[in-house]
mmCIF file of the N, C-alpha and C atoms, coordinates in Angstrom:
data_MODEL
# 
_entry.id   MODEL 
# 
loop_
_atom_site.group_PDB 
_atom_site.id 
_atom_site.type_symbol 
_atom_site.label_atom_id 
_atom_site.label_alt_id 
_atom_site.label_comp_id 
_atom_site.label_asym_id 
_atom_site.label_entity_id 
_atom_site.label_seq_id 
_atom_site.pdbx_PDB_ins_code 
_atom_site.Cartn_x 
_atom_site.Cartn_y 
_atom_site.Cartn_z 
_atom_site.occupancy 
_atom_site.B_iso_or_equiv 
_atom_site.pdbx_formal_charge 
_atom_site.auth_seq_id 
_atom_site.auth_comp_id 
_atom_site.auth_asym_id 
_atom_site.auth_atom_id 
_atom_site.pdbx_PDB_model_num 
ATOM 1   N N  . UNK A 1 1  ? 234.307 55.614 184.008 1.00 0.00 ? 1  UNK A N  1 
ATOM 2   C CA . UNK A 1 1  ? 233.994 56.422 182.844 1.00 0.00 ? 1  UNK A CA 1 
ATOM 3   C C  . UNK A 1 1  ? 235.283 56.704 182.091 1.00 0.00 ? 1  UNK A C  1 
ATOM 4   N N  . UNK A 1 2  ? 235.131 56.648 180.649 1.00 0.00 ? 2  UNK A N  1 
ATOM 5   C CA . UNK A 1 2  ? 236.608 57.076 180.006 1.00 0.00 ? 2  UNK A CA 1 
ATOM 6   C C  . UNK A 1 2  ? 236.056 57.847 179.132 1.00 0.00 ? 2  UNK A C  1 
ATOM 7   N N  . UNK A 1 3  ? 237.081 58.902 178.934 1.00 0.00 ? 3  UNK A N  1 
ATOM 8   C CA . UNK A 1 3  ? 237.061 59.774 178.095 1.00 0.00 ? 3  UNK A CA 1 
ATOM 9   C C  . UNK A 1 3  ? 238.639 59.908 177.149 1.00 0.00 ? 3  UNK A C  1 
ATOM 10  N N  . UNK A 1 4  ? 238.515 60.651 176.401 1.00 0.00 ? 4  UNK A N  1 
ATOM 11  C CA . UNK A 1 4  ? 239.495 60.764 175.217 1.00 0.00 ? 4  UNK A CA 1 
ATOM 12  C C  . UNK A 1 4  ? 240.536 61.416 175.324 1.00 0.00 ? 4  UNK A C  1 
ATOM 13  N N  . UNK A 1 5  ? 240.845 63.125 175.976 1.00 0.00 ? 5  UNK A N  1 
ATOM 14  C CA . UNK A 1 5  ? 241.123 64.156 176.185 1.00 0.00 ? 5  UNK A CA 1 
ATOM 15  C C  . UNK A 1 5  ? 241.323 64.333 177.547 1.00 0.00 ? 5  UNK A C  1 
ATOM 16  N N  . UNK A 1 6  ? 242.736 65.327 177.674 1.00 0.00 ? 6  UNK A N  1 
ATOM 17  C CA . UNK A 1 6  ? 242.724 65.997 179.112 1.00 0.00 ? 6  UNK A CA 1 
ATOM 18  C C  . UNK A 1 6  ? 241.464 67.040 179.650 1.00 0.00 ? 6  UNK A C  1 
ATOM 19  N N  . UNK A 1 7  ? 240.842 67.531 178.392 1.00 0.00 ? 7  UNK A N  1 
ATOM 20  C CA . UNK A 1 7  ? 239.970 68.612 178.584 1.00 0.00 ? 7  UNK A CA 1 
ATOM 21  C C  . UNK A 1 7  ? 238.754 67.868 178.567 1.00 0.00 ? 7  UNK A C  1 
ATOM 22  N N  . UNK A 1 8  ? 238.433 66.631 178.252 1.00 0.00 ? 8  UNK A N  1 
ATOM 23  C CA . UNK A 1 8  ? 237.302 65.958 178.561 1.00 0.00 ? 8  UNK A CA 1 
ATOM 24  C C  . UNK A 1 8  ? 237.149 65.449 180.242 1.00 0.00 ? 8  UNK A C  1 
ATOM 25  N N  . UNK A 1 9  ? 238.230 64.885 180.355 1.00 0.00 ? 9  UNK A N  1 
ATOM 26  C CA . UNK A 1 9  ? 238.490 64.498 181.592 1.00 0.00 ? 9  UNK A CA 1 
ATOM 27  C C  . UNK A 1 9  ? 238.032 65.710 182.756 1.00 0.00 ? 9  UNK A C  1 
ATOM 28  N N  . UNK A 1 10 ? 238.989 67.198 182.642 1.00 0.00 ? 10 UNK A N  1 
ATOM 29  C CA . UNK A 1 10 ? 238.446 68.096 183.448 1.00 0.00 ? 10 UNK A CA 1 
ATOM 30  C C  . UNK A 1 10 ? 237.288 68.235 183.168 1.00 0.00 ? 10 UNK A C  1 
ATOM 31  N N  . UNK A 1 11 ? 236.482 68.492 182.225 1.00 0.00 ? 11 UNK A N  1 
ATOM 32  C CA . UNK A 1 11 ? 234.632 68.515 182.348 1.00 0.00 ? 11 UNK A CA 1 
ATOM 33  C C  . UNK A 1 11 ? 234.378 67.909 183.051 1.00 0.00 ? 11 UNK A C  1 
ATOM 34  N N  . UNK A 1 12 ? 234.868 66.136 182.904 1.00 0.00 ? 12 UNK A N  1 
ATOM 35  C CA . UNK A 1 12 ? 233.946 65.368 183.737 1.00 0.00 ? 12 UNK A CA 1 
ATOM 36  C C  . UNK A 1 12 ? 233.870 65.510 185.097 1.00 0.00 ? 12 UNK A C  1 
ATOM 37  N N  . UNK A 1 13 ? 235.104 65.885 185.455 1.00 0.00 ? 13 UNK A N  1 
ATOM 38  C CA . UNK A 1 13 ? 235.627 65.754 186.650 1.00 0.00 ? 13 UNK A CA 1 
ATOM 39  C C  . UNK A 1 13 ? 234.805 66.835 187.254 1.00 0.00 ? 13 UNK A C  1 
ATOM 40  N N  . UNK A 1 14 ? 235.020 68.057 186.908 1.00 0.00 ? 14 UNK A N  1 
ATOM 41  C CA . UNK A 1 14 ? 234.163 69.363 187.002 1.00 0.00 ? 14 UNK A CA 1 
ATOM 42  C C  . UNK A 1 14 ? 232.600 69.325 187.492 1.00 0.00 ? 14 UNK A C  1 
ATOM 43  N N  . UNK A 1 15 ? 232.085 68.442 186.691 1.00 0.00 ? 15 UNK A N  1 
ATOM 44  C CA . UNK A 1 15 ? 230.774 68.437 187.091 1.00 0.00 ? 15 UNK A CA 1 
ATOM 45  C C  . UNK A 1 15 ? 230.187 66.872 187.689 1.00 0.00 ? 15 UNK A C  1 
ATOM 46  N N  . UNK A 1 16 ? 231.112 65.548 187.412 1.00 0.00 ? 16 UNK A N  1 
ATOM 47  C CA . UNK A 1 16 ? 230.981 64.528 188.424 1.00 0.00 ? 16 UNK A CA 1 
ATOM 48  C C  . UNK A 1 16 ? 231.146 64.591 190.186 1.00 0.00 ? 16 UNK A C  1 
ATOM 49  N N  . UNK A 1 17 ? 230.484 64.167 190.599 1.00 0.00 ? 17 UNK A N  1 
ATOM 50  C CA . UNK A 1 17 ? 230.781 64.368 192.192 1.00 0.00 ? 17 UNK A CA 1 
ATOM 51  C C  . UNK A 1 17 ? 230.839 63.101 192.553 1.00 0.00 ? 17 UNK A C  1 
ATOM 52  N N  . UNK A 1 18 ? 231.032 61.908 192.462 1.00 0.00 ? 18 UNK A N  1 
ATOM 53  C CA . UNK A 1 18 ? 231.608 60.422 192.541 1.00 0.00 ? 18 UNK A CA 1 
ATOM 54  C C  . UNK A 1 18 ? 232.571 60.213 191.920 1.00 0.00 ? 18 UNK A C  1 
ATOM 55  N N  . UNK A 1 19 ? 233.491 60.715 191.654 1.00 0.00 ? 19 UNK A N  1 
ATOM 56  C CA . UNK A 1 19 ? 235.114 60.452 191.586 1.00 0.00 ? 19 UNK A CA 1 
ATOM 57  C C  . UNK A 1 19 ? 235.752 59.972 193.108 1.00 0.00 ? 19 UNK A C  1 
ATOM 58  N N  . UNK A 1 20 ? 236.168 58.500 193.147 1.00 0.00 ? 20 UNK A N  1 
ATOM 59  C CA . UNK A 1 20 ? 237.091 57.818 193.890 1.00 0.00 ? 20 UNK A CA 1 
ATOM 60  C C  . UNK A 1 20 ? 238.821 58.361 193.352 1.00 0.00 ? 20 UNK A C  1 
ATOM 61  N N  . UNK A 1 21 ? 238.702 57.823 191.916 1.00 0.00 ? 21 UNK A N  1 
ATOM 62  C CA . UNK A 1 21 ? 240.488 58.269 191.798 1.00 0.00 ? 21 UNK A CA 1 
ATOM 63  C C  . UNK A 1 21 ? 240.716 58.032 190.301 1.00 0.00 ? 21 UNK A C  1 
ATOM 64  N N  . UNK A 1 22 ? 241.503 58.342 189.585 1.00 0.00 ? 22 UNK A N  1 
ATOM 65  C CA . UNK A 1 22 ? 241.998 58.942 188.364 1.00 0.00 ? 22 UNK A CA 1 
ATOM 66  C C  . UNK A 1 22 ? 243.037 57.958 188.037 1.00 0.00 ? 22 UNK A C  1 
ATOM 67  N N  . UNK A 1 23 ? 242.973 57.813 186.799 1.00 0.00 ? 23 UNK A N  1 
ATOM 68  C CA . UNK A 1 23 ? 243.784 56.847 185.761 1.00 0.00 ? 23 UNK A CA 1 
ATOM 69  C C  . UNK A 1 23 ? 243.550 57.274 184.636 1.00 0.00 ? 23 UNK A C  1 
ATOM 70  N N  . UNK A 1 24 ? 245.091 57.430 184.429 1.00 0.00 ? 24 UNK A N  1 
ATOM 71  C CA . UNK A 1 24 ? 245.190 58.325 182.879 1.00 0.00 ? 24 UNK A CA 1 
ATOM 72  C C  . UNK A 1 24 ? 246.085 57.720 182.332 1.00 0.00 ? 24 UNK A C  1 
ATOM 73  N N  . UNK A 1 25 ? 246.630 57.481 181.357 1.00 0.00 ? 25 UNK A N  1 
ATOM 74  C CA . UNK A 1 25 ? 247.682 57.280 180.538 1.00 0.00 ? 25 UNK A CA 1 
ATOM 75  C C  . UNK A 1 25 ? 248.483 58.741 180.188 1.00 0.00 ? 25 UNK A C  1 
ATOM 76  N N  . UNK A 1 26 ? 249.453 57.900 179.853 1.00 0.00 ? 26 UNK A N  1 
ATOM 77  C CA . UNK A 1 26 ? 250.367 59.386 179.510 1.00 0.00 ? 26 UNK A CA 1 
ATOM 78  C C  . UNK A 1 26 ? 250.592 60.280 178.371 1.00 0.00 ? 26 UNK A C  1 
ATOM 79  N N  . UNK A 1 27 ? 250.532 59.734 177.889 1.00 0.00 ? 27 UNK A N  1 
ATOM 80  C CA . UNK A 1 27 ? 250.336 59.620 176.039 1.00 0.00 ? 27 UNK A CA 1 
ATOM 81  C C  . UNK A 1 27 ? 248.641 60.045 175.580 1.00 0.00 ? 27 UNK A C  1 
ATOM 82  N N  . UNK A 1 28 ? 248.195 61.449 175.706 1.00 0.00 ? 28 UNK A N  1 
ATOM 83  C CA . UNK A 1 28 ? 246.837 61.856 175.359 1.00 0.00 ? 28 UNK A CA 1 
ATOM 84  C C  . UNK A 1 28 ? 247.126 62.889 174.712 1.00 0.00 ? 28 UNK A C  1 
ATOM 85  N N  . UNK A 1 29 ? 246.104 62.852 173.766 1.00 0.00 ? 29 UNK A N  1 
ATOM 86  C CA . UNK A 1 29 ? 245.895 64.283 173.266 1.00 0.00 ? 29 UNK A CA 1 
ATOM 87  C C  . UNK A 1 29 ? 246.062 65.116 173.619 1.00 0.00 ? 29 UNK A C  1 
ATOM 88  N N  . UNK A 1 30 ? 246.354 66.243 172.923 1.00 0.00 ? 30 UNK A N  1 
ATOM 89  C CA . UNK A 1 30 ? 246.392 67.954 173.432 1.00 0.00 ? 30 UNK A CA 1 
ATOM 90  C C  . UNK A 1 30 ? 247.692 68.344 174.883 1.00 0.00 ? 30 UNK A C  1 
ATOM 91  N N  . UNK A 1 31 ? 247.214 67.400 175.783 1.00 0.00 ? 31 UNK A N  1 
ATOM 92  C CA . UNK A 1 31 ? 248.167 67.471 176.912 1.00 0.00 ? 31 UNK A CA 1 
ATOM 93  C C  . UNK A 1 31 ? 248.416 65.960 177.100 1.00 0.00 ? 31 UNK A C  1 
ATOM 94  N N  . UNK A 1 32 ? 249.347 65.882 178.216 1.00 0.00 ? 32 UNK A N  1 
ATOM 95  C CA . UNK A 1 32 ? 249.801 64.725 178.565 1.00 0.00 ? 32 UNK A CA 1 
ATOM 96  C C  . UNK A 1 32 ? 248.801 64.581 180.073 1.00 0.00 ? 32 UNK A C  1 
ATOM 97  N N  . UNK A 1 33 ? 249.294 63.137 180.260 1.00 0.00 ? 33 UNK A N  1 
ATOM 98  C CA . UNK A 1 33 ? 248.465 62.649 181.570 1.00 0.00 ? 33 UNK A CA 1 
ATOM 99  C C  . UNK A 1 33 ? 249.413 63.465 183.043 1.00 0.00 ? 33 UNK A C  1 
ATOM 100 N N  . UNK A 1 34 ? 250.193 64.010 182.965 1.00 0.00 ? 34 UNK A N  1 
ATOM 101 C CA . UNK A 1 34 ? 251.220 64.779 183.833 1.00 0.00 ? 34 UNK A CA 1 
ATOM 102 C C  . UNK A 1 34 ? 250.605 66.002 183.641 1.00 0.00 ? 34 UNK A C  1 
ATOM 103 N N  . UNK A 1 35 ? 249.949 66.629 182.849 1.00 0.00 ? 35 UNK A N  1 
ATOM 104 C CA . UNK A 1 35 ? 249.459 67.682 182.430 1.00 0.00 ? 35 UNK A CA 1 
ATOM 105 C C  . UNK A 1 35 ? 248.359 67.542 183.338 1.00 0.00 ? 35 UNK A C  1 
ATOM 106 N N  . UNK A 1 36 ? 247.243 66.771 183.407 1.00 0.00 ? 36 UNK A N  1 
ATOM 107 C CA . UNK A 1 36 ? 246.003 66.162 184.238 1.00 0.00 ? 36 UNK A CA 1 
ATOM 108 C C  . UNK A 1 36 ? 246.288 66.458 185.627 1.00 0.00 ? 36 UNK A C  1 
ATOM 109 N N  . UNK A 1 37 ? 247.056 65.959 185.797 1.00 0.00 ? 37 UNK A N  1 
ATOM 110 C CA . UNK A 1 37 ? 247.863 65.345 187.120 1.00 0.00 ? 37 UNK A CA 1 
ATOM 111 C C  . UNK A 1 37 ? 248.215 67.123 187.955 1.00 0.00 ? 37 UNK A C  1 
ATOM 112 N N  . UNK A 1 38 ? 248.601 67.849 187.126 1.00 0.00 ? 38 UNK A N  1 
ATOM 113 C CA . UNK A 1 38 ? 249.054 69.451 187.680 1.00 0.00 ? 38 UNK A CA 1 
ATOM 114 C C  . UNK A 1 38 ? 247.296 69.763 187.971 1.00 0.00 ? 38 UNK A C  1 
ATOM 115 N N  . UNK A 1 39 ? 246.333 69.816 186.817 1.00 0.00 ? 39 UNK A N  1 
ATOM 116 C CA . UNK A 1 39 ? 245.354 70.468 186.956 1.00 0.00 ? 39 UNK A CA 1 
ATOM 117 C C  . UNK A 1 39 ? 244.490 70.326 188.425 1.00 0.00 ? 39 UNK A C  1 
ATOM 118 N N  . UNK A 1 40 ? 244.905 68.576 188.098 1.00 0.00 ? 40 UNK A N  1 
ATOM 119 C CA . UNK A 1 40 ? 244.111 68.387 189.046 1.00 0.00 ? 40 UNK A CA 1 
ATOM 120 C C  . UNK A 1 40 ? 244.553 68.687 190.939 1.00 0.00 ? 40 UNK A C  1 
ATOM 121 N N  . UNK A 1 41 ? 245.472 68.459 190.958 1.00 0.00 ? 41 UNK A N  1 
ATOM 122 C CA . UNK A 1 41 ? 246.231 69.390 192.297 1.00 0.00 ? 41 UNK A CA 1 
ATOM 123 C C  . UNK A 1 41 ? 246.047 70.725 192.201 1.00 0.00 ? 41 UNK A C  1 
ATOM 124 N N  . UNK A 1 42 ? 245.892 71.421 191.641 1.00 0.00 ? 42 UNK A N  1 
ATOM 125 C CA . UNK A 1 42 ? 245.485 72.364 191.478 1.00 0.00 ? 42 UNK A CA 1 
ATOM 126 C C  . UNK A 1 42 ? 244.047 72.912 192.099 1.00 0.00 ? 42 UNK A C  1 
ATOM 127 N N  . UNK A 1 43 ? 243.252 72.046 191.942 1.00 0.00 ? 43 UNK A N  1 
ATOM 128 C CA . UNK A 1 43 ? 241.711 71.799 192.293 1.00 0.00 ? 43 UNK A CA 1 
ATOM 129 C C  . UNK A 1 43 ? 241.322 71.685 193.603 1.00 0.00 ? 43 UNK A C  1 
ATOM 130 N N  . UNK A 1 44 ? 240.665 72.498 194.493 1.00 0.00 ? 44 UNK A N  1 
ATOM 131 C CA . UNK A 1 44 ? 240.423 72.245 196.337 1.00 0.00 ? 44 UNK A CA 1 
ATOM 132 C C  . UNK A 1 44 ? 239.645 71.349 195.959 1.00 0.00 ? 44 UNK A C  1 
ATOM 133 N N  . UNK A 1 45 ? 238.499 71.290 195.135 1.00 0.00 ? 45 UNK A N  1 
ATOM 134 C CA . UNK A 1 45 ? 237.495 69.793 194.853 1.00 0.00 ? 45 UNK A CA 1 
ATOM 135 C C  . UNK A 1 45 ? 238.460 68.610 194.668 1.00 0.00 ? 45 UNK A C  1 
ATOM 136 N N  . UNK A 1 46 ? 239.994 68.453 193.500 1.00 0.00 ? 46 UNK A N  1 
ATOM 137 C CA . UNK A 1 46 ? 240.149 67.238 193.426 1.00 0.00 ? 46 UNK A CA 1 
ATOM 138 C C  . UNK A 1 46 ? 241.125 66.689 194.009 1.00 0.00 ? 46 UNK A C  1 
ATOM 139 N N  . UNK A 1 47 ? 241.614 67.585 194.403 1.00 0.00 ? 47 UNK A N  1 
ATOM 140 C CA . UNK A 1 47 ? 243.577 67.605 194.836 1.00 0.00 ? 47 UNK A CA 1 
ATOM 141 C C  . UNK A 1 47 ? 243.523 66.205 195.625 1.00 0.00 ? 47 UNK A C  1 
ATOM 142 N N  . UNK A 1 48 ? 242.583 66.018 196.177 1.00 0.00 ? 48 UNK A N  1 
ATOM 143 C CA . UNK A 1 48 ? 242.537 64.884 197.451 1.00 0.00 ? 48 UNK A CA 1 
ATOM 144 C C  . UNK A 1 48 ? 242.449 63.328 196.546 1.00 0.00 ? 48 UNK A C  1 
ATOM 145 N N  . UNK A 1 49 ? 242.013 63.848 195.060 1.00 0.00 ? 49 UNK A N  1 
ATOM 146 C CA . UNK A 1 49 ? 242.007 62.124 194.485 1.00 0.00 ? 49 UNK A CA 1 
ATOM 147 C C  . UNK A 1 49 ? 243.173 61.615 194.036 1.00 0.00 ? 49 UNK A C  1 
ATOM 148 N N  . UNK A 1 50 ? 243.503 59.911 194.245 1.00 0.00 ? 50 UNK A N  1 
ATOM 149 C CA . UNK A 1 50 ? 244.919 59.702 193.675 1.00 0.00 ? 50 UNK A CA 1 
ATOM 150 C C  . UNK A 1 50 ? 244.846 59.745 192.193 1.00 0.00 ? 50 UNK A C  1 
ATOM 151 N N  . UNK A 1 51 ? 245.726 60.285 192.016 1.00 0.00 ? 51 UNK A N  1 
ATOM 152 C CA . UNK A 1 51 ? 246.032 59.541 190.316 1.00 0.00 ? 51 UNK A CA 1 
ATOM 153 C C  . UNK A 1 51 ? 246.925 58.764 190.145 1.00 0.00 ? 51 UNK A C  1 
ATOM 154 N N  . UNK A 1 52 ? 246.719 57.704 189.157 1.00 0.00 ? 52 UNK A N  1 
ATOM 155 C CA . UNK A 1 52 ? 247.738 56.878 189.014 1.00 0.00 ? 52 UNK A CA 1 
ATOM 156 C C  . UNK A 1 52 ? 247.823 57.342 187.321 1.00 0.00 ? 52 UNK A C  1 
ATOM 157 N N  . UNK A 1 53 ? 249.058 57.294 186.732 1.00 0.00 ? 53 UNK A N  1 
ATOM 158 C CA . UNK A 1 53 ? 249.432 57.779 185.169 1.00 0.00 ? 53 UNK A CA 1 
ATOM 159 C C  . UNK A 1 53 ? 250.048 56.056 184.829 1.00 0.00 ? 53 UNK A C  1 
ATOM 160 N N  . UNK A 1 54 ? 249.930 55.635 183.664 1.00 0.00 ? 54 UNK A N  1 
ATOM 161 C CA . UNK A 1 54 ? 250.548 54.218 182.776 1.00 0.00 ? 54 UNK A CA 1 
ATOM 162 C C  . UNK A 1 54 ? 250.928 54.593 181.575 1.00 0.00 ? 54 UNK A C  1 
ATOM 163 N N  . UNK A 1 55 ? 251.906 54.231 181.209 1.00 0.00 ? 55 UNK A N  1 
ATOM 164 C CA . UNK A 1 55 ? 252.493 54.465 180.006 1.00 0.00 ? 55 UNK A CA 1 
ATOM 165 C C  . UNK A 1 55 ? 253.159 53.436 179.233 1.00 0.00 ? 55 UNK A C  1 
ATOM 166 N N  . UNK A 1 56 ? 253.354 52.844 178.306 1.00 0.00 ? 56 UNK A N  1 
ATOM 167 C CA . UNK A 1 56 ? 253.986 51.905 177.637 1.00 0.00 ? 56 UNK A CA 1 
ATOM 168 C C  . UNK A 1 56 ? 255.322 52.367 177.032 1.00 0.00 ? 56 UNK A C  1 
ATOM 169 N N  . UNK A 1 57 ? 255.353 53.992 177.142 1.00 0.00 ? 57 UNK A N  1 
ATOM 170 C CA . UNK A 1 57 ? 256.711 54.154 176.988 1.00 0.00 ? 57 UNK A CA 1 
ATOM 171 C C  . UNK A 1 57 ? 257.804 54.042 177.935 1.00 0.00 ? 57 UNK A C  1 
ATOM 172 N N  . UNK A 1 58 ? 258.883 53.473 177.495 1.00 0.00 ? 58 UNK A N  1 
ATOM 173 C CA . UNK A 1 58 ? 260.048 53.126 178.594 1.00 0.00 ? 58 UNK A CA 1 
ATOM 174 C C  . UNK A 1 58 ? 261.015 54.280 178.700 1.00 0.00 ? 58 UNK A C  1 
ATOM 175 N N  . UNK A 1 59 ? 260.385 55.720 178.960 1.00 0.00 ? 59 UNK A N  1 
ATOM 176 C CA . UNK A 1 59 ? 261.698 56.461 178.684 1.00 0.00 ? 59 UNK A CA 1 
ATOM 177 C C  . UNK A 1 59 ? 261.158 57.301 180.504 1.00 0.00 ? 59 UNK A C  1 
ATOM 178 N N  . UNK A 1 60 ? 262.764 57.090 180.644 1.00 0.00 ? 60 UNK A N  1 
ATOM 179 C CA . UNK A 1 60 ? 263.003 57.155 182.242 1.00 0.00 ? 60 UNK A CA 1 
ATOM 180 C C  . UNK A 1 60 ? 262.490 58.762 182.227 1.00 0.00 ? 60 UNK A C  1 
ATOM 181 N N  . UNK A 1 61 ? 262.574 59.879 181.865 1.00 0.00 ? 61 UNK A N  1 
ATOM 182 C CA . UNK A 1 61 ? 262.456 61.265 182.176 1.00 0.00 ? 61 UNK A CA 1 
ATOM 183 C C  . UNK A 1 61 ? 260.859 61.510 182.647 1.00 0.00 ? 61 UNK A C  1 
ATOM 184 N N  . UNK A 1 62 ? 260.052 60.576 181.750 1.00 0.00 ? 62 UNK A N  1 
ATOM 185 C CA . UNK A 1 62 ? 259.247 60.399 182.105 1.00 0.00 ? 62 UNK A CA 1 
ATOM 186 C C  . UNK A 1 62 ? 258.396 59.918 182.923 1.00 0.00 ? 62 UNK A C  1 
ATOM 187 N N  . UNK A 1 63 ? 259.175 58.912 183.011 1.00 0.00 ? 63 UNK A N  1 
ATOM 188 C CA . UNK A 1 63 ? 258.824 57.638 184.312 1.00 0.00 ? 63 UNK A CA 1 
ATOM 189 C C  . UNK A 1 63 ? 259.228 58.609 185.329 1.00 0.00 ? 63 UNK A C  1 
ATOM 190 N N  . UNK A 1 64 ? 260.452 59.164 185.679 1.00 0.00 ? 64 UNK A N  1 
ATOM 191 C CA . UNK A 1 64 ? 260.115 60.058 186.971 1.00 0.00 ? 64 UNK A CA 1 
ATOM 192 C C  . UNK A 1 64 ? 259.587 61.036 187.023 1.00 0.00 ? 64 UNK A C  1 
ATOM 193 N N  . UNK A 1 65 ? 259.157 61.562 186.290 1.00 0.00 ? 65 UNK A N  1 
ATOM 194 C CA . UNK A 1 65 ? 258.150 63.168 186.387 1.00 0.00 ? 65 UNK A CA 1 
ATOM 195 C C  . UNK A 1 65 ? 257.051 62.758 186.681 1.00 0.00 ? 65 UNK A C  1 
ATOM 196 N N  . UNK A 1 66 ? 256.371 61.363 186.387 1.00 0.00 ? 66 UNK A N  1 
ATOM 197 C CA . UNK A 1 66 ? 254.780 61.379 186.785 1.00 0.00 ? 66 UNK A CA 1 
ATOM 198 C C  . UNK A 1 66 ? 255.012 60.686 188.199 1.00 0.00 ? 66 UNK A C  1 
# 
């Protein structure tokens, strides 16, 4: 399923109960995919799914924070 938004994503996530694991890009609206990535650790429901973040930007500060 894809959605647009970090805040779409938490809905889905929120009320999907077949989530295997998370792929976001980094570069989203409103928040970033690192932004996702906090919420979702955050979560006793999601903390346990991997996320993987992709980005086409080459800037290292970033590349190590996600």
């Amino acid at each position: 399923t894809a959605v647009e938004s970090v805040m779409q994503a938490l809905m889905f996530l929120d009320s999907e109960h077949d989530v295997n694991m998370i792929v976001s890009d980094y570069c989203m609206p409103e928040m970033t995919g690192y932004d996702l990535l906090m919420e979702v650790k955050k979560s006793p429901k999601l903390a346990h799914l991997p996320v993987v973040i992709v980005s086409s930007d080459n800037i290292p500060e970033r590349i190590k924070k996600s």
